[in-house]
C-alpha positions as CSV (number, residue, x, y, z in Angstrom):
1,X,117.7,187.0,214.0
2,X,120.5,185.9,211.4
3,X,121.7,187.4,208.2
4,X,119.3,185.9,205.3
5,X,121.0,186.3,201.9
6,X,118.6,188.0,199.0
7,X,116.8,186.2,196.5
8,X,117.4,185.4,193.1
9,X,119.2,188.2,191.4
10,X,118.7,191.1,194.2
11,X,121.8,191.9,196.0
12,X,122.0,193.0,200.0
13,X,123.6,195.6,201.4
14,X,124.2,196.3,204.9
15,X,125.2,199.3,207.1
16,X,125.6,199.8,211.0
17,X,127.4,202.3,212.8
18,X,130.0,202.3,216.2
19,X,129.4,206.4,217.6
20,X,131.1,207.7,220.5
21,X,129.3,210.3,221.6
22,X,131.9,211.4,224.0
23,X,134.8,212.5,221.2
24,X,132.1,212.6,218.7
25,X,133.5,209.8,216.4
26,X,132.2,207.4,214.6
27,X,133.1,204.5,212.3
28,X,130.9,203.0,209.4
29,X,130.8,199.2,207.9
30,X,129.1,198.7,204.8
31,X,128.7,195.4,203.1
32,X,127.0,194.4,199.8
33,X,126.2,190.6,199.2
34,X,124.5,188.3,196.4
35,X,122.2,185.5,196.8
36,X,125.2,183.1,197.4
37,X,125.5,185.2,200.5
38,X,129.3,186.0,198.6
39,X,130.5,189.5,200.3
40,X,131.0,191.6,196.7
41,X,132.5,194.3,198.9
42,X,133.3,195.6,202.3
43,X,133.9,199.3,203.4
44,X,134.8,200.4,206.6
45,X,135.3,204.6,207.3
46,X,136.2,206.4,210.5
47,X,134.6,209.8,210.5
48,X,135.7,212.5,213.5
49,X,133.4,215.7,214.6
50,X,129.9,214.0,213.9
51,X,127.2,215.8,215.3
52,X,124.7,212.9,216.5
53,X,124.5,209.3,216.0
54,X,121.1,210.0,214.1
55,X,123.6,211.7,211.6
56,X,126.3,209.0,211.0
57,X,123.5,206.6,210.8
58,X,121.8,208.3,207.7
59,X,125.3,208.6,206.1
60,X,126.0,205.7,206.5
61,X,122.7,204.4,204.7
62,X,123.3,207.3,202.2
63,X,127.2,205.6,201.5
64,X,125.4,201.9,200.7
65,X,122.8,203.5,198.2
66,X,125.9,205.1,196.6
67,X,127.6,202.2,197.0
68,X,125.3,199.9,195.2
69,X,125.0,202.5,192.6
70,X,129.0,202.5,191.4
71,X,128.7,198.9,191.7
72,X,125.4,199.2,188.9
73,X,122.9,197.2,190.8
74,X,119.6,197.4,190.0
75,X,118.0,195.6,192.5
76,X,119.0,195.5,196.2
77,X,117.7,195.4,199.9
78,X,119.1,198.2,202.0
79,X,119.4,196.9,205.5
80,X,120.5,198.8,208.9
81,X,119.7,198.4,212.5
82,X,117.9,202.3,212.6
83,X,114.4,202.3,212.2
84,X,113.8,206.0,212.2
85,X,116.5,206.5,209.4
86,X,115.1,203.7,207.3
87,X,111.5,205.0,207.7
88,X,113.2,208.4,206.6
């Protein structure tokens, strides 16, 4: 399945996670798109000591809400590749 861009004047953002469970580290990508499929911005964080990959998931979803807020949107699509924290 591909990357469809949002409609109209609804903006996309996207989250997924890389989590080594190993040393407990994890990074976070975050992008945020309009309907011209333009990337508005991108985010990428490194976290250390990270307690599960269930965690880093829902702060990762947690930082695109945020960051759709700063940016003042008022419409969006939240998408992530975790079912359980998007059902949460």
């Amino acid at each position: 399945i591909s990357w469809c861009p949002p409609v109209g004047s609804i903006f996309k953002l996207n989250f997924d996670v890389a989590f080594d469970d190993s040393r407990a580290k994890s990074v976070l990508v975050e992008v945020a798109r309009n309907s011209s499929g333009e990337v508005l911005t991108f985010k990428t964080v490194a976290h250390g000591e990270v307690a599960s990959s269930f965690a880093v998931e829902a702060l990762a979803c947690l930082q695109a809400v945020f960051m759709g807020k700063q940016m003042g949107f008022t419409s969006v699509i939240i998408e992530g590749d975790s079912v359980s924290i998007i059902k949460k």
